[in-house]
VEXKE-12665 format. One line per field, with one value per residue (C-alpha): residue number from 0; residue in three letters; x, y, z. Coordinates in Angstrom, 1 decimal. Example, Ala and Ser with C-alpha at 12.3 -4.5 7.8 and 13.67 -1.06 7.14 Angstrom:
2
num = 0,1
residu = ALA,SER
c1 = 12.3,13.7
c2 = -4.5,-1.1
c3 = 7.8,7.1
end
This chain:
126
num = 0,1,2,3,4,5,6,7,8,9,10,11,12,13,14,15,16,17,18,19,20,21,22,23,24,25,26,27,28,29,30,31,32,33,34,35,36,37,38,39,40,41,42,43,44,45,46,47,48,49,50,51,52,53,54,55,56,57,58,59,60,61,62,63,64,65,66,67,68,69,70,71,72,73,74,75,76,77,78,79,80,81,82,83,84,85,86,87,88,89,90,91,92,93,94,95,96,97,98,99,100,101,102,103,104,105,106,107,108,109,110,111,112,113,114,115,116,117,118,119,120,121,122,123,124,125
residu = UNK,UNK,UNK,UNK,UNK,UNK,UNK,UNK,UNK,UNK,UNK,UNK,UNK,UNK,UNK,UNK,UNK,UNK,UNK,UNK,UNK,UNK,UNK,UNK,UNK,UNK,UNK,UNK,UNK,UNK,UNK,UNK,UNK,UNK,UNK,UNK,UNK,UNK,UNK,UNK,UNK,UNK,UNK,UNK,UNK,UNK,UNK,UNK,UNK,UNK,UNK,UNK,UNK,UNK,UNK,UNK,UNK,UNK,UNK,UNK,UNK,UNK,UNK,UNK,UNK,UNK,UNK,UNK,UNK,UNK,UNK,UNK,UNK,UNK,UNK,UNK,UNK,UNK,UNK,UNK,UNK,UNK,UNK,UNK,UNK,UNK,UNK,UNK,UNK,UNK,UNK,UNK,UNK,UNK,UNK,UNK,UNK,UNK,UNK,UNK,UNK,UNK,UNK,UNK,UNK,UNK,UNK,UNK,UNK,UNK,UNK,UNK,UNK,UNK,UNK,UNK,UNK,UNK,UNK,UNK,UNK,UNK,UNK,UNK,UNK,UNK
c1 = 90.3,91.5,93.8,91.4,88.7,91.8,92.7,89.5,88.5,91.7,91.6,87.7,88.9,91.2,88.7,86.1,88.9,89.2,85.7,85.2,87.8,86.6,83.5,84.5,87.0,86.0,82.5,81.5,81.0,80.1,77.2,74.1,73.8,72.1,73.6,76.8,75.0,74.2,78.1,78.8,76.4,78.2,81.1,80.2,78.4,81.6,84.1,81.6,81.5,85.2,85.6,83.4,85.3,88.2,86.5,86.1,89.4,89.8,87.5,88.7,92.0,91.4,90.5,86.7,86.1,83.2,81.1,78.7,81.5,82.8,79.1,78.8,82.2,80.6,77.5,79.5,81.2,78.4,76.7,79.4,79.2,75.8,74.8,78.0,78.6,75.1,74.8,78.6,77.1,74.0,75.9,78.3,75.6,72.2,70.4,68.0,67.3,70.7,68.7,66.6,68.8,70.6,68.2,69.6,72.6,71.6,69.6,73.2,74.8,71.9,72.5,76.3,76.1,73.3,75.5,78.6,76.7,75.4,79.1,80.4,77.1,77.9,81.9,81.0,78.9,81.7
c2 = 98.0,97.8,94.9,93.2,92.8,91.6,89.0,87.5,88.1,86.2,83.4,82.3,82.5,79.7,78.2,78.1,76.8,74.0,73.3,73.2,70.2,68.7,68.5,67.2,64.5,63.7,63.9,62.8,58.7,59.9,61.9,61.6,63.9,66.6,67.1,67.3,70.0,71.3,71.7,73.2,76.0,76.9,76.8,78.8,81.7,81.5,82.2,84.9,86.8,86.4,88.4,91.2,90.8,91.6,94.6,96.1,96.3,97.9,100.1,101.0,101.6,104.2,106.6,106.0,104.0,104.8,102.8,101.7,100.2,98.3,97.4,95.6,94.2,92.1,91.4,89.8,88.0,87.2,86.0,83.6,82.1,81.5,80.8,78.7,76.8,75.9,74.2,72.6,71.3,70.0,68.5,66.7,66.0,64.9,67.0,68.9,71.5,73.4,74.3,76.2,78.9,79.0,82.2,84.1,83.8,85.0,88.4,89.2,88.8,90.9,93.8,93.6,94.4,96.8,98.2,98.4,100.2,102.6,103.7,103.9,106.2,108.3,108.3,109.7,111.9,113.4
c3 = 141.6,137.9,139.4,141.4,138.4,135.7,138.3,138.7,135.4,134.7,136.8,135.9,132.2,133.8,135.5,132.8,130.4,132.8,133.4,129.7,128.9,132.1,130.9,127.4,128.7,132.4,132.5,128.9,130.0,133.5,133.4,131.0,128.1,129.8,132.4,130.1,128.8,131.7,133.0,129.6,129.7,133.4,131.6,129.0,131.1,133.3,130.2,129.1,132.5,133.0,129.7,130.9,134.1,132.2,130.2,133.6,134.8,131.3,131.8,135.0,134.3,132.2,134.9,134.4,137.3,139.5,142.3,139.9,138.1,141.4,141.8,138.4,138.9,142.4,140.6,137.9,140.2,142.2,139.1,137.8,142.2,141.4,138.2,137.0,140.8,141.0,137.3,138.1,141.2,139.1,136.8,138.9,141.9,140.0,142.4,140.6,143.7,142.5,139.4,141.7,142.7,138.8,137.9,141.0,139.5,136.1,137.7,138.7,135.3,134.2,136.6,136.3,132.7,133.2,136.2,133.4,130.7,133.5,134.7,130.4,130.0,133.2,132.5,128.5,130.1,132.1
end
């Protein structure tokens, strides 16, 4: 699994990287500044969760994996589908309904990292 969470952690860092120049040179005298705002906080929350992303694969190459840790790993994942998609798709779209399911998104950052300190306290515990 250590693979599998440095690849994806790697590839939204991409992603993210992307979204972010996008956003500063495609979008700036396309979209008002808001929503510009709006595209850059996905961005940001993506680049962030990709990092922990990567901290996971870390953590589970050092032998400390668990299934908690695989659990916080999707939720992280889960949370960057979410949170990130549906402010890109707000952004980009005008619709403000995408907004709507943008907290879903963030419960799942919340539980991944709450998921991730639960498997480092269990693994020092070991």
């Amino acid at each position: 699994m250590d693979r599998l969470w440095l690849a994806l952690g790697a590839c939204n860092a991409l992603v993210s990287v992307a979204a972010g120049a996008f956003g500063a040179h495609g979008l700036r005298a396309r979209v008002s500044e808001d929503l510009l705002a709006v595209f850059e906080t996905g961005a940001r929350y993506q680049m962030y969760h990709a990092l922990g992303l990567l901290a996971l694969g870390l953590f589970v190459r050092s032998g400390a994996a668990s299934g908690i840790a695989t659990a916080a790993g999707w939720s992280m994942f889960g949370g960057i589908v979410v949170f990130s998609g549906s402010l890109y798709a707000l952004a980009l779209s005008g619709i403000r309904g995408f907004g709507a399911v943008t907290p879903i998104g963030g419960v799942a950052f919340l539980v991944g990292w709450g998921l991730f300190a639960a498997a480092a306290i269990a693994a020092a515990s070991r």
